[in-house]
ZADO-1210 file (C-alpha; in nm, 4 decimals, padded with zeros to 6 digits):
<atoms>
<atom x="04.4830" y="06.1269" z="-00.3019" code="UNK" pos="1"/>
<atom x="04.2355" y="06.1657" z="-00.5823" code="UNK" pos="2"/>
<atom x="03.9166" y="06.2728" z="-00.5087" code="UNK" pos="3"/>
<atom x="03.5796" y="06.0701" z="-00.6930" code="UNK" pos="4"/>
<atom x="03.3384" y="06.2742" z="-00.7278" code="UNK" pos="5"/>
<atom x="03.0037" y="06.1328" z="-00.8026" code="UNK" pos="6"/>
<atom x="02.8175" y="06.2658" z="-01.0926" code="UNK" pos="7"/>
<atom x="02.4592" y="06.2080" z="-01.2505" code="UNK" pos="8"/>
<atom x="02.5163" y="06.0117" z="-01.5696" code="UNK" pos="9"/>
<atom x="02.5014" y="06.2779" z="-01.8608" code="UNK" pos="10"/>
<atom x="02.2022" y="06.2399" z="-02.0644" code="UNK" pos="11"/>
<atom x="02.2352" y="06.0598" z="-02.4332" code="UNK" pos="12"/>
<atom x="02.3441" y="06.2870" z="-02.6659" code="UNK" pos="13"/>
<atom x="02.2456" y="06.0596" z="-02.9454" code="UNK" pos="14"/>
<atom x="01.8451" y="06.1599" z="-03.0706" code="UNK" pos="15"/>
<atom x="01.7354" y="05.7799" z="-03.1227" code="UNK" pos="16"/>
<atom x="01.8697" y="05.7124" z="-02.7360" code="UNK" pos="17"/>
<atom x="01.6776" y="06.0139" z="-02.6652" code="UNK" pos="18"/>
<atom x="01.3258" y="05.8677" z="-02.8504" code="UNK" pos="19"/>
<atom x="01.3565" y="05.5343" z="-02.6668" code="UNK" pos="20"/>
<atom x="01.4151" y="05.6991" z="-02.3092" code="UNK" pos="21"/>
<atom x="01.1060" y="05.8915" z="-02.3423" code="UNK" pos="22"/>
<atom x="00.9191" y="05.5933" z="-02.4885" code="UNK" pos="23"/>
<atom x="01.0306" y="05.3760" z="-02.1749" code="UNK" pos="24"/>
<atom x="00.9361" y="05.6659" z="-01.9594" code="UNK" pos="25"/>
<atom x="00.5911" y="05.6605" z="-02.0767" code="UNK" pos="26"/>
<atom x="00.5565" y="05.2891" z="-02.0525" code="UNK" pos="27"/>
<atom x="00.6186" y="05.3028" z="-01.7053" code="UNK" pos="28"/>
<atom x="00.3573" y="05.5496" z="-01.6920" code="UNK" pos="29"/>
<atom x="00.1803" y="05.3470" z="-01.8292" code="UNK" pos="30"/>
<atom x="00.1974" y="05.0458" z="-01.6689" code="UNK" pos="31"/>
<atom x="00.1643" y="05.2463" z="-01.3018" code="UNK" pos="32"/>
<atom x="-00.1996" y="05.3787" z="-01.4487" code="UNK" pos="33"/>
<atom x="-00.2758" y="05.0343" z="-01.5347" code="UNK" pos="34"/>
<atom x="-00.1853" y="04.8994" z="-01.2224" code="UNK" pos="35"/>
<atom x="-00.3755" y="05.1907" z="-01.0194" code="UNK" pos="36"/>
<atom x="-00.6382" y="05.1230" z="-01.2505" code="UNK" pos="37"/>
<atom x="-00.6739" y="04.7734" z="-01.1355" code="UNK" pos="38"/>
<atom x="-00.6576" y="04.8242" z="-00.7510" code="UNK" pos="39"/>
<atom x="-00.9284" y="05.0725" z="-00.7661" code="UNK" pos="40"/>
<atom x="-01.1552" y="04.8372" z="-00.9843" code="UNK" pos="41"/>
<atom x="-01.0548" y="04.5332" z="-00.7454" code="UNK" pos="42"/>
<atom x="-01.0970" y="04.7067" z="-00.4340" code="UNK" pos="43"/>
<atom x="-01.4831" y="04.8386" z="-00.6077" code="UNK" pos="44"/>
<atom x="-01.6260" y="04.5216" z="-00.8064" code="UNK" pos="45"/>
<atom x="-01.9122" y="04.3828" z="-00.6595" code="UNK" pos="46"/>
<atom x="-01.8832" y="04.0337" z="-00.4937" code="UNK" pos="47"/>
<atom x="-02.0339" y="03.7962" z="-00.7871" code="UNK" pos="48"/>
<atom x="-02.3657" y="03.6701" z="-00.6820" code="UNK" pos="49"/>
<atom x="-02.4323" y="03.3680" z="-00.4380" code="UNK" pos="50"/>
<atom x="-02.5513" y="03.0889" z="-00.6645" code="UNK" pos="51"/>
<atom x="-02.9523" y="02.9683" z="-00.6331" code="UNK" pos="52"/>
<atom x="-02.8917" y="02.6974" z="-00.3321" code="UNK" pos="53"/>
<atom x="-03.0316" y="02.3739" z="-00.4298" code="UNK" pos="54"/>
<atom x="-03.3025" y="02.4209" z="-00.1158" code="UNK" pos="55"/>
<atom x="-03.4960" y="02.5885" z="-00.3944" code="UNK" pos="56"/>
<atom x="-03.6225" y="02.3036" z="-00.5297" code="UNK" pos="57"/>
<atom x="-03.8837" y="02.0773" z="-00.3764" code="UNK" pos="58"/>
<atom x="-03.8653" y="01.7235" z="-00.3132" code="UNK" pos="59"/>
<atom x="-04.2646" y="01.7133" z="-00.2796" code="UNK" pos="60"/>
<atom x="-04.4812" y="01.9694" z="-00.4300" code="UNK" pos="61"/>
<atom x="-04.8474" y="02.0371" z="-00.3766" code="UNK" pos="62"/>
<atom x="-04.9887" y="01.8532" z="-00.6654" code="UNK" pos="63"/>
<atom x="-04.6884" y="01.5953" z="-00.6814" code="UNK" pos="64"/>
<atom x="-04.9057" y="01.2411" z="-00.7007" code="UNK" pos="65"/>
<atom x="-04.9534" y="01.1293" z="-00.3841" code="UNK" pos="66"/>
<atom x="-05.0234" y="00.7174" z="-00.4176" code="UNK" pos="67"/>
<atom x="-05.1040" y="00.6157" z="-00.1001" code="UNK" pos="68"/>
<atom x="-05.2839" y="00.8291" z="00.1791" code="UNK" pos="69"/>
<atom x="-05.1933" y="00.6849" z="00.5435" code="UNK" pos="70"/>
<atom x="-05.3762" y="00.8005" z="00.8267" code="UNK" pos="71"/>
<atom x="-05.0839" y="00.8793" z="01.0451" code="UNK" pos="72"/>
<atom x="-04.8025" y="00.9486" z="00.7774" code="UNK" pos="73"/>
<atom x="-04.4511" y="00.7673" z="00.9218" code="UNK" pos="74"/>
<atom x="-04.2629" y="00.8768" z="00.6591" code="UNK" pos="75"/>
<atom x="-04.2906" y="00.9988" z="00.2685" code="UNK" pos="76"/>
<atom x="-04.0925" y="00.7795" z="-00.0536" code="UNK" pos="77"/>
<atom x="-04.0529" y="01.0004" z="-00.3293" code="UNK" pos="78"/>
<atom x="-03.9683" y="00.8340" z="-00.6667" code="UNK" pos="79"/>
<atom x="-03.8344" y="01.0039" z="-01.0022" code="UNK" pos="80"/>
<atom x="-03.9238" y="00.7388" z="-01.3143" code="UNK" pos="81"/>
<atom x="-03.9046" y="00.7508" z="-01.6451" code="UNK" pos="82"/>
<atom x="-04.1583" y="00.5484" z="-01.8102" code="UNK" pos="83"/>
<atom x="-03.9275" y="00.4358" z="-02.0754" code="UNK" pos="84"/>
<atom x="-03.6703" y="00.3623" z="-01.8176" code="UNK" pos="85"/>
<atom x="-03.5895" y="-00.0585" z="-01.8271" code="UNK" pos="86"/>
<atom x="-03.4873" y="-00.0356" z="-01.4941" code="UNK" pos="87"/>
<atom x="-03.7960" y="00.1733" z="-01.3541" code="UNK" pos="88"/>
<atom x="-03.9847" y="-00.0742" z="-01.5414" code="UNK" pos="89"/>
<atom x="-03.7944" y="-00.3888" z="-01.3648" code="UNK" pos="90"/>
<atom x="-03.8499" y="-00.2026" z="-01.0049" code="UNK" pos="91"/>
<atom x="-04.2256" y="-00.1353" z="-01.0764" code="UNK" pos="92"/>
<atom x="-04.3508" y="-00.4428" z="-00.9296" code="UNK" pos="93"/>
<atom x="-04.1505" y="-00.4078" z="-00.6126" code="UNK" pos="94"/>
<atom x="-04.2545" y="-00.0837" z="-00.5646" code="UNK" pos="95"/>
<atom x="-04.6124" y="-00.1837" z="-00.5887" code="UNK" pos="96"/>
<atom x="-04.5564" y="-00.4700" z="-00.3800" code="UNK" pos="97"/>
<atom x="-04.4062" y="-00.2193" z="-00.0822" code="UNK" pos="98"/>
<atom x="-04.7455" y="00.0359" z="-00.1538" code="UNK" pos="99"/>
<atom x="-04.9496" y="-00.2456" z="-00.0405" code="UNK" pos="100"/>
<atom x="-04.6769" y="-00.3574" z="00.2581" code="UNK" pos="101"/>
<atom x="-04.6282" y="00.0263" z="00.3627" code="UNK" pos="102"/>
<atom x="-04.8886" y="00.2398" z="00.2390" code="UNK" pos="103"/>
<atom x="-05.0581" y="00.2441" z="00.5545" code="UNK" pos="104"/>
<atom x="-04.7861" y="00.4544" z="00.6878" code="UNK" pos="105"/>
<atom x="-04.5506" y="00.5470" z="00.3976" code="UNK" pos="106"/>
<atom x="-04.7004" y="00.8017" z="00.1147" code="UNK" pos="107"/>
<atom x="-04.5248" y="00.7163" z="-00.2103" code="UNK" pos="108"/>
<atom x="-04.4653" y="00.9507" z="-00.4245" code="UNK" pos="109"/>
<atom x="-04.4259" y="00.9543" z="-00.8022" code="UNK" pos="110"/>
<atom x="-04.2278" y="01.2958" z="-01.0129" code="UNK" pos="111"/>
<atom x="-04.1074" y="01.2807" z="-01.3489" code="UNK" pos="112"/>
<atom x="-03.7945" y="01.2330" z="-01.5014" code="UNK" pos="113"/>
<atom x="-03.7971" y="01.2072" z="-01.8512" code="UNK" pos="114"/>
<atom x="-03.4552" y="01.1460" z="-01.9763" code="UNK" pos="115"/>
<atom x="-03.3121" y="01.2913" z="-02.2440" code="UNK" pos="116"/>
<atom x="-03.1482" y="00.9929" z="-02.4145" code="UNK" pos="117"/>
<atom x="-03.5222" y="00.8382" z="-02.4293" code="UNK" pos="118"/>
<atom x="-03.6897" y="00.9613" z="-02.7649" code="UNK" pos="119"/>
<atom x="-04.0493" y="00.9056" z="-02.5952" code="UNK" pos="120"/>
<atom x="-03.9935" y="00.9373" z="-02.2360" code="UNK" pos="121"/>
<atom x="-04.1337" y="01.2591" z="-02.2695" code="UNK" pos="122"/>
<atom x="-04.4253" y="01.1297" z="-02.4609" code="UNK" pos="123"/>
<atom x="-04.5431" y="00.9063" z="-02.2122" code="UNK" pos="124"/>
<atom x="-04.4736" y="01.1496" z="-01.9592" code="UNK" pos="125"/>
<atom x="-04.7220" y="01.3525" z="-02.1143" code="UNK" pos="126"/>
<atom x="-04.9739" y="01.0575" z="-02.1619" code="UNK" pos="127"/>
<atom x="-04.9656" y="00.9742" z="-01.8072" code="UNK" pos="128"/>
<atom x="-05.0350" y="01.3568" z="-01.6831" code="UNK" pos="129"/>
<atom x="-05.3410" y="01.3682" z="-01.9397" code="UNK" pos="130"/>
<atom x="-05.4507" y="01.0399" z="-01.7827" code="UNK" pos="131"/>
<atom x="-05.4196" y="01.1130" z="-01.4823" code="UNK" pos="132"/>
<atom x="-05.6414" y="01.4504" z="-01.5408" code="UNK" pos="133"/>
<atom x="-05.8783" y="01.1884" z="-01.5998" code="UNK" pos="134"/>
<atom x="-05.8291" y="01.0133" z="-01.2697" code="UNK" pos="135"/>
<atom x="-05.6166" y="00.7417" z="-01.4489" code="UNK" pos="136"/>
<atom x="-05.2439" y="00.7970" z="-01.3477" code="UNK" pos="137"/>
<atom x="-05.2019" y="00.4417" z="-01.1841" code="UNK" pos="138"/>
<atom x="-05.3753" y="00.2928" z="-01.4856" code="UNK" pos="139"/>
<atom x="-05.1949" y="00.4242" z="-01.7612" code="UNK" pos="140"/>
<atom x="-04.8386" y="00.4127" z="-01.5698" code="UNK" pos="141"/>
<atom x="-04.9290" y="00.0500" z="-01.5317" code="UNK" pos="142"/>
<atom x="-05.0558" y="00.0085" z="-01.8999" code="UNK" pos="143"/>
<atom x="-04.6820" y="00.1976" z="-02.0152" code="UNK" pos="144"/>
<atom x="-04.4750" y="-00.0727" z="-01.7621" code="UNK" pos="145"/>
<atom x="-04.6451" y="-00.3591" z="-01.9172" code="UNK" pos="146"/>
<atom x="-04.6342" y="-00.2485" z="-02.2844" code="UNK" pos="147"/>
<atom x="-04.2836" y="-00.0363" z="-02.3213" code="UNK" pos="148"/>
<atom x="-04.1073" y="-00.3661" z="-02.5220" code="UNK" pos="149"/>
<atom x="-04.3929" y="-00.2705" z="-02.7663" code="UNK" pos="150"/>
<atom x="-04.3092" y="00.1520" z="-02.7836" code="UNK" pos="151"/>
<atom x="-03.9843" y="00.2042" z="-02.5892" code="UNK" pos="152"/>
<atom x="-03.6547" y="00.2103" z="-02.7678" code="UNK" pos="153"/>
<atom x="-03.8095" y="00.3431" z="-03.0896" code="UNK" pos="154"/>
<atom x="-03.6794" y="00.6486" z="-03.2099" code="UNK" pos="155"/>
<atom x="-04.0007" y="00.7507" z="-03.4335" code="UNK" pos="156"/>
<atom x="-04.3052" y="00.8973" z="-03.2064" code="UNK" pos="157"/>
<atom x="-04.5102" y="00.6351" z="-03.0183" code="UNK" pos="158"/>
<atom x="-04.7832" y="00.9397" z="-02.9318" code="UNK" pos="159"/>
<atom x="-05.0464" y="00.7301" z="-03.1629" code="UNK" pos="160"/>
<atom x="-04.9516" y="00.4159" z="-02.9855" code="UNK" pos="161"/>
<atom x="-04.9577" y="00.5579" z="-02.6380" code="UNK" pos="162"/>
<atom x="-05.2787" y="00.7237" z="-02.7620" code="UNK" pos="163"/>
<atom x="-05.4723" y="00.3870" z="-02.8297" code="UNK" pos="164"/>
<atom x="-05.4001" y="00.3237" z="-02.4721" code="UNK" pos="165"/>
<atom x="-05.5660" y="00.5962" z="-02.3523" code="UNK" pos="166"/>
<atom x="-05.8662" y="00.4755" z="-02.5475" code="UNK" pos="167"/>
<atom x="-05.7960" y="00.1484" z="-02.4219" code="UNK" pos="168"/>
<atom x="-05.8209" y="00.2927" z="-02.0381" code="UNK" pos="169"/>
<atom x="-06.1530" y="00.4600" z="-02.1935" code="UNK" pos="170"/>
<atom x="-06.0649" y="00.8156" z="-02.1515" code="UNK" pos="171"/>
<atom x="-06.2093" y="01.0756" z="-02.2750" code="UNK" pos="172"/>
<atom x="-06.0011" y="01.1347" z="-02.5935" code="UNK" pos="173"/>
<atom x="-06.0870" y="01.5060" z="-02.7109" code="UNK" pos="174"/>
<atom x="-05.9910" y="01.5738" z="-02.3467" code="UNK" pos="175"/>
<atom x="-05.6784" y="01.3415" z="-02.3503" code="UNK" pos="176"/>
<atom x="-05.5742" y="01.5687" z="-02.7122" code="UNK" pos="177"/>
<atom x="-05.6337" y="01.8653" z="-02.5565" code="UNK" pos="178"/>
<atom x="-05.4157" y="01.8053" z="-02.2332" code="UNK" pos="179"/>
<atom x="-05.1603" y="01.6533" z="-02.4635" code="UNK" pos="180"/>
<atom x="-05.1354" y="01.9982" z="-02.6556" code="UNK" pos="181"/>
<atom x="-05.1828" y="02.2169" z="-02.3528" code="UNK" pos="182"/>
<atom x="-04.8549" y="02.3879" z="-02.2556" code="UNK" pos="183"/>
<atom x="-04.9688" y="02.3892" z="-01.8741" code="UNK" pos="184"/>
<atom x="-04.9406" y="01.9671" z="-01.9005" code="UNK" pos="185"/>
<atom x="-04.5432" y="02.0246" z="-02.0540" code="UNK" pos="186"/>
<atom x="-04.5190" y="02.3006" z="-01.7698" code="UNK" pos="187"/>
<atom x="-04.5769" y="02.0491" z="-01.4972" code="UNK" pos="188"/>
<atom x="-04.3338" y="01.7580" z="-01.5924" code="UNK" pos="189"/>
<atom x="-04.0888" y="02.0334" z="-01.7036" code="UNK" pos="190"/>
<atom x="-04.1035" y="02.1518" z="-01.3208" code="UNK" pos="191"/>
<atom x="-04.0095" y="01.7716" z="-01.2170" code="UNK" pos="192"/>
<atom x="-03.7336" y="01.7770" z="-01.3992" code="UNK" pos="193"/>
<atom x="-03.6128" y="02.1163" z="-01.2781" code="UNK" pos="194"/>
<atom x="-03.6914" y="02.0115" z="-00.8984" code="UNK" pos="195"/>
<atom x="-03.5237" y="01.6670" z="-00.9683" code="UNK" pos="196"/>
<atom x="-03.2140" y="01.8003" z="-01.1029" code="UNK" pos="197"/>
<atom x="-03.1532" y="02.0099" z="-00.8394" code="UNK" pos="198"/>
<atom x="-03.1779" y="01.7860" z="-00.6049" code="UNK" pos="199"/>
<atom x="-02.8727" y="01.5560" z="-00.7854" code="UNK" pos="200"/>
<atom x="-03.0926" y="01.2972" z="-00.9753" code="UNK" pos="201"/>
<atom x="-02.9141" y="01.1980" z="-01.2489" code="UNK" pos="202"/>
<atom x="-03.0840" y="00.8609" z="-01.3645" code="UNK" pos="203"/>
<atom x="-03.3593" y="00.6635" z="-01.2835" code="UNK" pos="204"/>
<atom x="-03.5443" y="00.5426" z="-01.0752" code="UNK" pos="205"/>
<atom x="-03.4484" y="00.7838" z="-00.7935" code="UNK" pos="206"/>
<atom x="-03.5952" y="00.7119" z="-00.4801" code="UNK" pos="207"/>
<atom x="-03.5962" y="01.0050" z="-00.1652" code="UNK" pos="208"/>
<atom x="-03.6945" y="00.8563" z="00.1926" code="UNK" pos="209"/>
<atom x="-03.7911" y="01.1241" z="00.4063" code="UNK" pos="210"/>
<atom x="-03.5484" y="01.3664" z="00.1977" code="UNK" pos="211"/>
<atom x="-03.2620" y="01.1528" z="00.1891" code="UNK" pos="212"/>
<atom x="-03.1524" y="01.0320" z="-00.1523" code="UNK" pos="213"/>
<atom x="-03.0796" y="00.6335" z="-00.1303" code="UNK" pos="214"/>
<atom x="-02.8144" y="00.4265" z="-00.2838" code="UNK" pos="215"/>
<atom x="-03.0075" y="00.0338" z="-00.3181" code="UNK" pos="216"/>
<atom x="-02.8170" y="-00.2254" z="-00.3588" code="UNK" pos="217"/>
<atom x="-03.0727" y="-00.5329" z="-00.3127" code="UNK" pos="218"/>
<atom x="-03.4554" y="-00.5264" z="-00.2628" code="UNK" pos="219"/>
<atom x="-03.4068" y="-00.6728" z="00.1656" code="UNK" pos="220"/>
<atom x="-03.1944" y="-00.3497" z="00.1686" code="UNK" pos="221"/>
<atom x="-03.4568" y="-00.1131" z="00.0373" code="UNK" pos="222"/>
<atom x="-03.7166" y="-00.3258" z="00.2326" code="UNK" pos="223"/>
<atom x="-03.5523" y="-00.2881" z="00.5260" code="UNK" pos="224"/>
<atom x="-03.4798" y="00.0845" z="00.4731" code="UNK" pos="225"/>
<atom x="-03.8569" y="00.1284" z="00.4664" code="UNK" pos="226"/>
<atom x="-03.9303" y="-00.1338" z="00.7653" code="UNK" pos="227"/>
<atom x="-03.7148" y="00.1442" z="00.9824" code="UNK" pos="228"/>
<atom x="-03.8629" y="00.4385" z="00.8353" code="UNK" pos="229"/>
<atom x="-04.2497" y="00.3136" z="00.8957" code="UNK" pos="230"/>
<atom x="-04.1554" y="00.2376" z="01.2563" code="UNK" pos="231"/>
</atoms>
């Protein structure tokens, strides 16, 4: 019986078989480092930060306007517009309208929401705060509503045309410039926007009853909404 005995395979004996065993040696060495490497750094990383929750934002801030002042408040509205906005123009009535029906127990509650597709959205915007510096907010969002087939849509600046409205409204124009210009005025619309997209508006008008962001379909629904809420 022959005996088989089992023996290491003999080494190449050619040199280039030699050069690539060593260079696949060191590969693997290599690649083990690389893997170590990555364990360690896995096992070490720090967790990636918790994203800014949405409850940073605020629905109602402390010098958000406040249009109506109930005695006992029932429940709050909270509407983002833009004033160049068609359809916050169509729903301004209505919404006036439900200030007189509700606003003995409902606050309403106006924010900006300047859109960026609007070339003076942010021009009124700015026009209404400076008004409303002057105790003229109502009037001059009211003036913008019943005008905006004359300035909205234009892609050129209506500032000089919302301007004559705020002489119109007989404001004090030096201090109607001078808000205008004053970075504190773009500071406080800019902070709407900021709270509003948070909160998921994405067009307008946006309306929030008592923090819950409502999907209208007809004014009886919205009416109704609000007849429950005032209860």
């Amino acid at each position: 019986m022959t005996q088989t005995t089992l023996e290491p395979n003999p080494a190449p004996s050619d040199p280039a078989k030699k050069v690539r065993l060593v260079l696949w040696i060191l590969m693997g060495v290599v690649v083990a480092a690389g893997l170590l490497w990555y364990a360690v750094f896995s096992l070490n990383k720090p967790a990636p930060a918790a994203p800014q929750p949405a409850a940073n934002a605020q629905l109602v801030r402390e010098d958000s306007h406040r249009l109506t002042s109930p005695a006992v408040e029932k429940a709050q509205l909270v509407e983002f517009l833009d004033f160049e906005c068609e359809s916050c123009r169509a729903a301004h009535p209505l919404v006036e309208e439900l200030k007189e029906e509700y606003g003995d127990r409902i606050t309403f509650v106006n924010r900006y929401f300047p859109l960026p597709g609007h070339r003076n959205s942010g021009t009124a915007a700015l026009a209404v705060e400076a008004s409303a510096q002057q105790g003229k907010y109502r009037e001059m969002t009211a003036k913008l509503f019943e005008t905006q087939t004359e300035w909205g849509g234009k892609q050129d600046s209506q500032a000089p045309v919302v301007r004559g409205y705020a002489e119109e409204l007989g404001l004090d124009l030096a201090r109607y410039d001078a808000a205008v210009a004053d970075e504190k005025t773009r500071e406080r619309i800019r902070k709407d926007v900021v709270d509003g997209t948070a909160l998921g508006v994405k067009g307008t008008p946006t309306f929030f009853l008592n923090g819950k962001k409502l999907v209208l379909n007809t004014e009886a629904e919205f009416r109704q909404m609000l007849t429950d809420a005032a209860r």
